[in-house]
MDAnalysis code that builds the backbone (N, CA, C; Angstrom):
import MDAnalysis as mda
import numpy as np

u = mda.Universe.empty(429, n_residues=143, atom_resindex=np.repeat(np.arange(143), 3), trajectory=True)
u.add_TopologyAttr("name", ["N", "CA", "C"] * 143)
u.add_TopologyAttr("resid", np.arange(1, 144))
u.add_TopologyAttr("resname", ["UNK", "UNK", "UNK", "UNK", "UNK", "UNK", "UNK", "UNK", "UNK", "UNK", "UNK", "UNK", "UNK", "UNK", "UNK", "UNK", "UNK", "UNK", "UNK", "UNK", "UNK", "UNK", "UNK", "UNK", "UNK", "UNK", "UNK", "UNK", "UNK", "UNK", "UNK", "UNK", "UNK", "UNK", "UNK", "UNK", "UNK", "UNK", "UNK", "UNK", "UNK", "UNK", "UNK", "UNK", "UNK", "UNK", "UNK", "UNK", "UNK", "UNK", "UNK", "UNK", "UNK", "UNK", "UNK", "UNK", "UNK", "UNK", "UNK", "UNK", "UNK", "UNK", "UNK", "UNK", "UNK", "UNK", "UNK", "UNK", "UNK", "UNK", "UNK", "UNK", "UNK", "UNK", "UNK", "UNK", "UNK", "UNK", "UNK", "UNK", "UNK", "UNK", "UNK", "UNK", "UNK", "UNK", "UNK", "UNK", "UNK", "UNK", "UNK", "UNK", "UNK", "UNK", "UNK", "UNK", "UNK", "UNK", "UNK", "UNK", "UNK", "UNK", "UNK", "UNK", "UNK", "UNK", "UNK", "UNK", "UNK", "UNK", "UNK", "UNK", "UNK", "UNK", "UNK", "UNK", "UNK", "UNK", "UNK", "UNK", "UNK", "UNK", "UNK", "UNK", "UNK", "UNK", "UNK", "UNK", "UNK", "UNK", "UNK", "UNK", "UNK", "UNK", "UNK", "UNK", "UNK", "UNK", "UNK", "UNK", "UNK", "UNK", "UNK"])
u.atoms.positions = np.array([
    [28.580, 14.085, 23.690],
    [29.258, 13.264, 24.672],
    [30.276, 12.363, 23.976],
    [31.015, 12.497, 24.602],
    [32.358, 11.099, 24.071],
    [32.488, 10.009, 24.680],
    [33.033, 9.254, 24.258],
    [33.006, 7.533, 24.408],
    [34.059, 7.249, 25.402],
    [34.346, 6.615, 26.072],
    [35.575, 6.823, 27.109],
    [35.452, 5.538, 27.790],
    [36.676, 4.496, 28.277],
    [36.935, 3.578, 28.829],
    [37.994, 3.729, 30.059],
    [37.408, 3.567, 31.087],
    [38.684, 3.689, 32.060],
    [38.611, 2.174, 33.055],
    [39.828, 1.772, 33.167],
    [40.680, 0.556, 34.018],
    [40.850, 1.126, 35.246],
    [40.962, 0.951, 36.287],
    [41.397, 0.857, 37.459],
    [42.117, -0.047, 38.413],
    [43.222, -0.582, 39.307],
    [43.421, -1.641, 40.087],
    [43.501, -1.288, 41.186],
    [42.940, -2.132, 41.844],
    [42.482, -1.770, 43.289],
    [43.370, -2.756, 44.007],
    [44.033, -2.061, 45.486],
    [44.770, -2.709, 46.193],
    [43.897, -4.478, 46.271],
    [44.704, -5.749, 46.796],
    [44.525, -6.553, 47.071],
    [44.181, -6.987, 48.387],
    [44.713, -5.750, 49.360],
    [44.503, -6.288, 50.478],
    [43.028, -5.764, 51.371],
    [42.277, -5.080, 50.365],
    [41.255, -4.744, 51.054],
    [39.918, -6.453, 50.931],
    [38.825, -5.749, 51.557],
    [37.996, -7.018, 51.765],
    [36.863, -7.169, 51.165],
    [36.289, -7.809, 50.165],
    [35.442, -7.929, 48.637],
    [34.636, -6.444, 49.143],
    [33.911, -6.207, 50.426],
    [32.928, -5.642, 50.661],
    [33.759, -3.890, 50.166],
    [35.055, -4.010, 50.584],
    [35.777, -2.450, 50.762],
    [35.995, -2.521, 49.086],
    [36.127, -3.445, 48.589],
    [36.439, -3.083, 46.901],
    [34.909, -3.110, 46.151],
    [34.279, -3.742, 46.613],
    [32.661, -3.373, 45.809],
    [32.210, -1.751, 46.154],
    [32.744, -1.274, 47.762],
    [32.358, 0.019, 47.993],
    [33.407, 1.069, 47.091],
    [34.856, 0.845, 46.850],
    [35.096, 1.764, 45.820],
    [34.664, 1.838, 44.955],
    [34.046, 0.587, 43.920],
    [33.808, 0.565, 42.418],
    [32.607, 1.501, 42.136],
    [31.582, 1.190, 43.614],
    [30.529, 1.842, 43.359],
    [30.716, 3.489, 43.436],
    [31.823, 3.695, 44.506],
    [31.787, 5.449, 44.814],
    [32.449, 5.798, 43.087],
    [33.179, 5.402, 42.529],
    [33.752, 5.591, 40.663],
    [32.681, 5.579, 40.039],
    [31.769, 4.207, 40.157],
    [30.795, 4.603, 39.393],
    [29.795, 5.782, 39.271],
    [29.792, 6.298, 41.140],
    [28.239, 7.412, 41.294],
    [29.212, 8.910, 41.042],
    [30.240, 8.644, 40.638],
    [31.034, 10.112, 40.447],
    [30.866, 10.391, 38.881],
    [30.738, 9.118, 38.009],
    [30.963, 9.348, 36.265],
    [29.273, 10.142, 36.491],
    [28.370, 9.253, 37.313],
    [26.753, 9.174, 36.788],
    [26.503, 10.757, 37.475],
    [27.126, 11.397, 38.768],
    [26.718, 12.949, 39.290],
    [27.397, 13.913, 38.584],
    [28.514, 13.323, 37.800],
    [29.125, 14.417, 36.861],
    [28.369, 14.694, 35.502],
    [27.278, 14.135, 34.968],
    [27.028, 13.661, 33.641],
    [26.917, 12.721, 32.896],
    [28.175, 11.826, 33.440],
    [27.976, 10.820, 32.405],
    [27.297, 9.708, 32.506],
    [27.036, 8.903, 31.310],
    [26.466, 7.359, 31.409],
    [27.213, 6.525, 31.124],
    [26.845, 5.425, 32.080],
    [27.931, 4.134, 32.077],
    [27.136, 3.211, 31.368],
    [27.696, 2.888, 30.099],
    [27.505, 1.315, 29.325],
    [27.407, 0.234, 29.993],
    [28.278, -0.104, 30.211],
    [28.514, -1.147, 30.830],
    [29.873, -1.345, 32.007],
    [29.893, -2.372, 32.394],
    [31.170, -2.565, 33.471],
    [31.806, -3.756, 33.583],
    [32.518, -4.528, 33.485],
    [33.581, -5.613, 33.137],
    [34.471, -5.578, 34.521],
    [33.991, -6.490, 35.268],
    [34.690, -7.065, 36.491],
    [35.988, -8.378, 36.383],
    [37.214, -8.095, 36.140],
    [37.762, -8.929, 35.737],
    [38.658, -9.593, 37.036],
    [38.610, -9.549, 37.947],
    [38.936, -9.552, 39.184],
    [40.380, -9.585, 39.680],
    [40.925, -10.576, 40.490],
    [41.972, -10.618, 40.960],
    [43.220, -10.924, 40.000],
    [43.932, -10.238, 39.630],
    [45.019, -10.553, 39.194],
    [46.746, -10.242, 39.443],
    [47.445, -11.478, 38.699],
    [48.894, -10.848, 38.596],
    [49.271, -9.941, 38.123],
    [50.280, -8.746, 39.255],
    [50.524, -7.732, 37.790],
    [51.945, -8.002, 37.199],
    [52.320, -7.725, 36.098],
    [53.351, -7.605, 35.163],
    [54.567, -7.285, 36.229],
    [54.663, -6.273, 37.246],
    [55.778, -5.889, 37.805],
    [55.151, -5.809, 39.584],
    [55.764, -5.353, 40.777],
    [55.444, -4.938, 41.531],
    [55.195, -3.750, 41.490],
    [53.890, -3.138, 42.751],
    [53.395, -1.984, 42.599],
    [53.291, -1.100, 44.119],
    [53.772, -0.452, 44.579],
    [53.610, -0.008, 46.265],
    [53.354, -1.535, 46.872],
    [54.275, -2.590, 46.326],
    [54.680, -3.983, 47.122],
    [53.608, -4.586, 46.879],
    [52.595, -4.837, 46.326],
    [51.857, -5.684, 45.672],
    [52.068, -6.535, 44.430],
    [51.765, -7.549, 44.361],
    [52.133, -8.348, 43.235],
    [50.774, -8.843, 42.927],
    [49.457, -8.690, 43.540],
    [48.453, -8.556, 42.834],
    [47.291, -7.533, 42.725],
    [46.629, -7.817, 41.921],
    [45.205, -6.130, 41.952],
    [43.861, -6.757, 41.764],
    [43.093, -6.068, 41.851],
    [41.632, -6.247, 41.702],
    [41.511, -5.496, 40.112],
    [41.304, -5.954, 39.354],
    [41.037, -4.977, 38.046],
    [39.244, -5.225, 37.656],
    [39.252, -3.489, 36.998],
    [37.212, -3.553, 36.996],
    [37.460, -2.375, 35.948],
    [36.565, -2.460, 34.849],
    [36.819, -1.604, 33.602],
    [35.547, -1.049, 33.303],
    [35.372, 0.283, 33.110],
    [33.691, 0.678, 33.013],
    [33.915, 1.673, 31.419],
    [32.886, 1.286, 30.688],
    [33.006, 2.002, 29.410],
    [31.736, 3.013, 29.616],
    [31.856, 4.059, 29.438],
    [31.150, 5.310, 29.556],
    [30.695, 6.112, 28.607],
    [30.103, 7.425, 28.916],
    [30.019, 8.306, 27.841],
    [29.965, 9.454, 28.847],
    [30.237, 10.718, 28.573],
    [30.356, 11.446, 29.238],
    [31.165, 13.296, 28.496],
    [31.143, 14.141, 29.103],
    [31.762, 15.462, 28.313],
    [33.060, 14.934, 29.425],
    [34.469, 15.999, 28.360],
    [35.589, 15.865, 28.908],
    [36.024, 16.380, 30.172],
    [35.394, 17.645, 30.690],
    [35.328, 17.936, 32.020],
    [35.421, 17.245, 33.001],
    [34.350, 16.031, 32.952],
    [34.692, 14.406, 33.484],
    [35.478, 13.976, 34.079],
    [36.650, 13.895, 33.216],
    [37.443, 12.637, 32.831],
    [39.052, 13.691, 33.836],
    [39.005, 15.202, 33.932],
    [40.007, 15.438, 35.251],
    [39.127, 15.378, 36.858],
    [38.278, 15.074, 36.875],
    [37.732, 14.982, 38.028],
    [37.947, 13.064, 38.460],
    [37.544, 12.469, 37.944],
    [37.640, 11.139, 37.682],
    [39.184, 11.137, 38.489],
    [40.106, 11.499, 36.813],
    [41.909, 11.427, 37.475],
    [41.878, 12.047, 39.243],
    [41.252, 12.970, 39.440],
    [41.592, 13.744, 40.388],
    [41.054, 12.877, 41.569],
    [40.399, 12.192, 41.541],
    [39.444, 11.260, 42.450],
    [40.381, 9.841, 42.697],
    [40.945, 9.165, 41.539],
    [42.048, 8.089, 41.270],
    [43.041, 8.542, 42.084],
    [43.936, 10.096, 41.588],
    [44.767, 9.806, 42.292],
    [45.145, 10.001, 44.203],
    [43.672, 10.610, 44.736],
    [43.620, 11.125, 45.970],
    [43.507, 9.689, 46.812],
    [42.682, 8.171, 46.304],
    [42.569, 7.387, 46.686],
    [44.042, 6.642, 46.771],
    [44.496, 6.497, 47.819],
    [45.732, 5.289, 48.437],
    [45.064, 3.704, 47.935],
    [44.300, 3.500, 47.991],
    [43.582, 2.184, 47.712],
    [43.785, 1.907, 45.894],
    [43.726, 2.796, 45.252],
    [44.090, 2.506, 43.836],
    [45.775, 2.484, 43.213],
    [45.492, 1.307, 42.918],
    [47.266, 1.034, 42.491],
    [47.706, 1.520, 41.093],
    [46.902, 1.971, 40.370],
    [47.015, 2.424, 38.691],
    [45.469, 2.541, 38.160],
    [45.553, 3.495, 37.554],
    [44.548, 3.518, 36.686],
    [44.910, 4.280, 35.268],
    [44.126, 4.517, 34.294],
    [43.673, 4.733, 33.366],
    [42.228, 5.276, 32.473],
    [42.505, 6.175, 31.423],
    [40.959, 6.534, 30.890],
    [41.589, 6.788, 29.823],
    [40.536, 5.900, 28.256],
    [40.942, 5.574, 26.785],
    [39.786, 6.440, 26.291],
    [40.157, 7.529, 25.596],
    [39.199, 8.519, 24.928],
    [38.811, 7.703, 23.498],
    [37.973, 7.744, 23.076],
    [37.298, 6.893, 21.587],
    [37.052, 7.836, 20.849],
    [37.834, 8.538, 19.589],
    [37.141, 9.353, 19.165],
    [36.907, 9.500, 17.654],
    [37.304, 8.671, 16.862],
    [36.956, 8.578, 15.475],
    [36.160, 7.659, 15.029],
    [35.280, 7.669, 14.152],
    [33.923, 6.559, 13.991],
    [34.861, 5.141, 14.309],
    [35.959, 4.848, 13.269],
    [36.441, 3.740, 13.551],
    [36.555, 3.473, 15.312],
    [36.680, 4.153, 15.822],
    [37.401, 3.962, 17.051],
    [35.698, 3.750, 17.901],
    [35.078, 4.916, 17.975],
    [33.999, 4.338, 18.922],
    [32.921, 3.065, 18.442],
    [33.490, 2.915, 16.800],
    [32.814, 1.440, 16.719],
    [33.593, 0.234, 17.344],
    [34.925, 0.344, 17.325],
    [35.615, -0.384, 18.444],
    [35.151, -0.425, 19.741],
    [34.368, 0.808, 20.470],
    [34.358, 0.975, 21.827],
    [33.009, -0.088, 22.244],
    [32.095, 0.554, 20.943],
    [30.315, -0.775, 21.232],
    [30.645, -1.824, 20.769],
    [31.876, -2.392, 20.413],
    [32.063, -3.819, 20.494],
    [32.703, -4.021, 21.773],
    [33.677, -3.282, 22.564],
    [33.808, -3.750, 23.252],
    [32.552, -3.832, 24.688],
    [32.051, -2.770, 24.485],
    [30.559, -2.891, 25.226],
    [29.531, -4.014, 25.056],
    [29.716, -4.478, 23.700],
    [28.682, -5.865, 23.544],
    [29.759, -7.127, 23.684],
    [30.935, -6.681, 24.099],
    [31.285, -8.474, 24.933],
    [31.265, -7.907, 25.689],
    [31.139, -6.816, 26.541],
    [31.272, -7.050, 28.077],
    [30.183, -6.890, 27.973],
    [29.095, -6.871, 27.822],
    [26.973, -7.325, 28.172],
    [27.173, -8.663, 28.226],
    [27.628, -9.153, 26.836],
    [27.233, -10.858, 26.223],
    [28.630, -11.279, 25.923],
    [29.315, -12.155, 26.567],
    [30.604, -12.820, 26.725],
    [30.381, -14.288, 26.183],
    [28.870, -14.653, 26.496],
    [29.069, -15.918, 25.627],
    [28.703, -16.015, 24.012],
    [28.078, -14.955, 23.991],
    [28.294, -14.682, 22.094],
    [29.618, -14.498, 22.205],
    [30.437, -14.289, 21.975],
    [31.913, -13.805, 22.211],
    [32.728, -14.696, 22.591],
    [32.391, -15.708, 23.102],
    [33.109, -17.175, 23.370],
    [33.759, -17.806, 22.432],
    [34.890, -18.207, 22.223],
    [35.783, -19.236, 21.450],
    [35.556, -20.683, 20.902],
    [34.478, -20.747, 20.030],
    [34.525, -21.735, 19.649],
    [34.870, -22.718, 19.502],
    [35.202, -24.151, 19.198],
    [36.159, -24.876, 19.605],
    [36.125, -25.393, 17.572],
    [37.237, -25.740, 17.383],
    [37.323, -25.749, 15.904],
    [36.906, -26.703, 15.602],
    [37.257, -27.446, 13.957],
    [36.239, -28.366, 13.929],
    [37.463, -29.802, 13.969],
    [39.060, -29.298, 13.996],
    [39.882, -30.141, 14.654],
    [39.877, -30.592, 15.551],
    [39.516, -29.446, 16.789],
    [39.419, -29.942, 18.226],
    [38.285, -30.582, 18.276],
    [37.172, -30.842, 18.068],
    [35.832, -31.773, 18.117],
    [36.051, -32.932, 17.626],
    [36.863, -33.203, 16.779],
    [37.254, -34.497, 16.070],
    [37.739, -35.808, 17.243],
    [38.034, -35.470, 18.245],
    [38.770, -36.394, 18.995],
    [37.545, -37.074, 20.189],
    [36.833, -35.323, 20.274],
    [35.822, -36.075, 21.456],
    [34.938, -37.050, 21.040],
    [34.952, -36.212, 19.536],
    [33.410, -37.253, 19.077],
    [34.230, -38.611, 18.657],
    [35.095, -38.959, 18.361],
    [35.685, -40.342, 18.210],
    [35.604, -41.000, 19.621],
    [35.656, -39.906, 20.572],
    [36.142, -40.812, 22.230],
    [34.245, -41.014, 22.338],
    [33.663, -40.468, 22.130],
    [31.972, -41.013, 22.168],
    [31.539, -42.493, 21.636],
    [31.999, -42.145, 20.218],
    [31.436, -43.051, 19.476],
    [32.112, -44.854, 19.728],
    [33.462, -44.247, 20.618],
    [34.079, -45.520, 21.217],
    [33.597, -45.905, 22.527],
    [32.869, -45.353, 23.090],
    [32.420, -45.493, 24.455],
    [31.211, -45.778, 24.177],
    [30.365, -45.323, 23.490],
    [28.992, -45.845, 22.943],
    [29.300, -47.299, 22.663],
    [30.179, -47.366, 21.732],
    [30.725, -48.728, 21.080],
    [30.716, -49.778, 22.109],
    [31.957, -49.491, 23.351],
    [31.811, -50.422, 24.566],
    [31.137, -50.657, 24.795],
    [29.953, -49.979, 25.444],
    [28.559, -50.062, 26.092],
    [27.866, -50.748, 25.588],
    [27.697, -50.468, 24.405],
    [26.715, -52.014, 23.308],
    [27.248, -53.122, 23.374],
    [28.341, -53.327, 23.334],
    [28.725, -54.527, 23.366],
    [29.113, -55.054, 24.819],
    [29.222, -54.269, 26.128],
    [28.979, -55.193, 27.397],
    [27.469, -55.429, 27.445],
    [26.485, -54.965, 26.912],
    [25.084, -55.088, 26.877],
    [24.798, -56.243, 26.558],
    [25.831, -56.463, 24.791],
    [25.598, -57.708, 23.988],
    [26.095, -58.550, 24.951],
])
């Protein structure tokens, strides 16, 4: 089986319930064809870069998979019959380097707050001064 990532954007004007029911009919088509889905990364409403069949925004939802290539024209063939999908995409993973890229991107989309941005040890410098001055006040309206 191969490693495979596909994007999708889903019109804007449908209603949370009509876009949770596409994601799921994509998803039960990878899982009756063969494949297994890793994980899934709901990134939701966004701006796109250009206009698209007169939309200026999408629903975007990204599912990393595994699956044989047979798959992956049924999938396209399913994308492009749907009017409701504004673009999509599918990223084949296929050299060790590359599908070790793919289970990282599978372990931030599980765990996003391991994966979180730290805050440096510049940026902490200011809050903890604004503490230790507010602590400061406080003792001394006490005193």
């Amino acid at each position: 089986m191969k490693h495979y990532e596909t994007m999708f954007i889903v019109k804007p004007t449908l209603v949370e319930d009509e876009i949770k029911s596409k994601i799921e009919f994509y998803k039960e088509a990878i899982i009756k064809n063969g494949g297994e889905i890793e994980t899934c990364l709901d990134m939701g409403m966004r701006h796109l870069a250009y206009e698209i069949k007169k939309n200026k925004r999408g629903y975007y939802f990204v599912i990393y998979f595994k699956a044989e290539p047979s798959l992956i024209l049924e999938l396209e063939r399913l994308y492009r019959i749907n009017e409701d999908i504004l673009r999509f995409i599918v990223v084949k993973y296929e050299s060790k380097k590359e599908q070790k890229a793919w289970e990282t991107l599978v372990d931030k989309a599980k765990n996003p707050a391991k994966y979180a941005k730290k805050p440096s040890k510049k940026e902490e410098t200011p809050k903890v001064k604004e503490e230790v001055a507010e602590t400061a006040s406080k003792e001394e309206e006490q005193a």
